[in-house]
N, C-alpha and C positions, 0 to 999 in steps of 0.2 A: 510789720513783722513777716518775713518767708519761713514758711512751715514746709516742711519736708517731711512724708508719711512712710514709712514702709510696712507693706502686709504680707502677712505669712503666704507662703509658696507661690508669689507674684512676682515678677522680676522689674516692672515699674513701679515707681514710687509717685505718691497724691501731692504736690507741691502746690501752694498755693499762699496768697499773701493776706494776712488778716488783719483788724484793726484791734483785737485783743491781745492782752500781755502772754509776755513768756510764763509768767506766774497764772495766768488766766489758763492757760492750754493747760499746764502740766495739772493744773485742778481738776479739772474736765477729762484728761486722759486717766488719771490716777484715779477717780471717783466712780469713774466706768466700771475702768478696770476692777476695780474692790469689788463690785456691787455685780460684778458681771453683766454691765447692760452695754448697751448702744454707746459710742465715743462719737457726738452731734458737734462738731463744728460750724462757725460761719466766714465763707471770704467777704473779701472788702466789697464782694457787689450782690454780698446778702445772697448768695450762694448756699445752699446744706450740705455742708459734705459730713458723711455717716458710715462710721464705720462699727463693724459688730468687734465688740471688745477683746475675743478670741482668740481675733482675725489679725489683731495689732503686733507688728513687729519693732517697730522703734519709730522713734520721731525726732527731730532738730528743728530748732528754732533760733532766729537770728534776726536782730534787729536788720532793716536794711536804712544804709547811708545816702540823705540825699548829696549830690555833687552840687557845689554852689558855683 
């Protein structure tokens, strides 16, 4: 899955490829978000990426397709 992050008054965005579901992230960002805390992702090489729930602008998520 390539997660695409964007944060408030940044002009890059956190991209990064994880082994959790689309339905996995959007739990975790929404749950943050509610609760007002921390949005604690993991990349595929067990990576923290942390962002304060505030700070969150939008996110996209996409399966990625192997080529055979």
């Amino acid at each position: 899955m390539k997660v695409t992050i964007g944060v408030k008054h940044v002009k890059d965005t956190i991209s990064f490829e994880s082994d959790q579901s689309e339905q996995d992230i959007q739990n975790i960002i929404e749950s943050a978000i509610k609760d007002a805390k921390a949005i604690n992702l993991t990349d595929k090489n067990n990576r923290k990426i942390f962002i304060m729930a505030d700070s969150f602008a939008y996110n996209t998520a996409r399966t990625l397709l192997e080529h055979c």
